[in-house]
C-alpha positions in Angstrom: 7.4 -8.8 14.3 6.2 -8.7 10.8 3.4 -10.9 8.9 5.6 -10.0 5.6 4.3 -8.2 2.6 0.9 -9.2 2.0 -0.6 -6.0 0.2 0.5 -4.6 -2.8 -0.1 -0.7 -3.8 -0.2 0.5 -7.9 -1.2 3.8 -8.6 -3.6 4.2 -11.1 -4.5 7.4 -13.5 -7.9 5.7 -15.0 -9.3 3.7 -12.2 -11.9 2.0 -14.4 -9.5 1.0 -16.8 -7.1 -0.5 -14.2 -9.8 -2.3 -12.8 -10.9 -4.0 -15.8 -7.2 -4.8 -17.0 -6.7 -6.4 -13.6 -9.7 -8.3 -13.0 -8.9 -10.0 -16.6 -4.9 -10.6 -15.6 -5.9 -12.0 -12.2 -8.8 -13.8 -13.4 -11.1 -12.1 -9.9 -13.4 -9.2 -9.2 -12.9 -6.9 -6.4 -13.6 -7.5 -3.3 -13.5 -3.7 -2.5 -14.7 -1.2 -5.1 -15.0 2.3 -4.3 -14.1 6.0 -5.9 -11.1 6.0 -4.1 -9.9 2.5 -4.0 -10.4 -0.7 -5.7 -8.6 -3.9 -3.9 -8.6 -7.9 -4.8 -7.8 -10.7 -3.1 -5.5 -13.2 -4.7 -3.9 -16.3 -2.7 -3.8 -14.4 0.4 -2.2 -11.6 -1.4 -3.8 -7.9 -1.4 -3.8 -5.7 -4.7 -5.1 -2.7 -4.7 -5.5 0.4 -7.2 -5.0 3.6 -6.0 -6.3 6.4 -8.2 -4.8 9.2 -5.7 -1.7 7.6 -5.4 0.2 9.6 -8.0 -1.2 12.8 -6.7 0.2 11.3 -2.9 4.2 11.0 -4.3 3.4 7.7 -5.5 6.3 6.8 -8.3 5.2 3.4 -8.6 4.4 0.3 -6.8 4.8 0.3 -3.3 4.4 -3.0 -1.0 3.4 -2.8 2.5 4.9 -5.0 4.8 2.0 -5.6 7.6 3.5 -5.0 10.9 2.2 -5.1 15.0 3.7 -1.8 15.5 3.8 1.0 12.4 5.5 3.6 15.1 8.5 1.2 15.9 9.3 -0.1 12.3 9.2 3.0 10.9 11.4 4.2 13.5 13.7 1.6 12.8 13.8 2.5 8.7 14.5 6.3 10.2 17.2 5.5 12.5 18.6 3.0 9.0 18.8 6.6 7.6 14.9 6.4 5.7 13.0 9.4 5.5 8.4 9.7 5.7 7.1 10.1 2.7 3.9 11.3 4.5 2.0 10.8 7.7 0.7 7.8 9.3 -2.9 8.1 8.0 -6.1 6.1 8.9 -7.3 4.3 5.7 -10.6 3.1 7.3 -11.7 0.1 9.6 -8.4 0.9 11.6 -6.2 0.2 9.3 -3.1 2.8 9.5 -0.7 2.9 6.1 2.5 4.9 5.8 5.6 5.2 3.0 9.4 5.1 4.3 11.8 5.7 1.7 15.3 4.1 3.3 18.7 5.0 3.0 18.8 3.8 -1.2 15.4 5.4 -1.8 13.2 2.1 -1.5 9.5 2.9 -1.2 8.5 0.6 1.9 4.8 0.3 3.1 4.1 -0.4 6.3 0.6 -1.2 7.3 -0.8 -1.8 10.6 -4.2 -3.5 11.6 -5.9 -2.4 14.8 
């Protein structure tokens, strides 16, 4: 079961900029603002600007759908012909992010929350 897509990757190459152009657009400040991340909150929705996302094989934007399982829907994107685009990695507070390109080379995020 999935909650849907409720977080929303950009990479970014000028982290201060980016966080300055989005705070105006989306009329917020951050709720999370760090070296490595900055993240708002908007209706429920979460955007967040990665400035080593480019450096990761980011190409773009990726959303994350937030699932119960991250092992089991990504094995269901590999068996659909998808290939890892990385490891399952630990983002902090238990939260566990990984990239599935499928079988037309759509970047899918899937994020689990322990």
């Amino acid at each position: 079961m999935t909650e849907g897509i409720k977080t929303l990757i950009f990479p970014v190459t000028d982290l201060a900029k980016a966080k300055t152009t989005f705070s105006q657009l989306l009329g917020v400040e951050p709720y999370a603002d760090q070296p490595y991340y900055v993240g708002f909150k908007v209706n429920g929705q979460d955007i967040g600007l990665d400035p080593n996302g480019h450096r990761s094989g980011m190409t773009g934007p990726v959303a994350y759908l937030h699932v119960e399982d991250i092992q089991s829907s990504m094995q269901v994107l590999l068996d659909a012909g998808g290939e890892v685009q990385g490891k399952v990695r630990n983002v902090g507070g238990g939260r566990q992010i990984v990239t599935v390109k499928d079988a037309d080379g759509n970047a899918i995020g899937l994020l689990q929350d322990s």
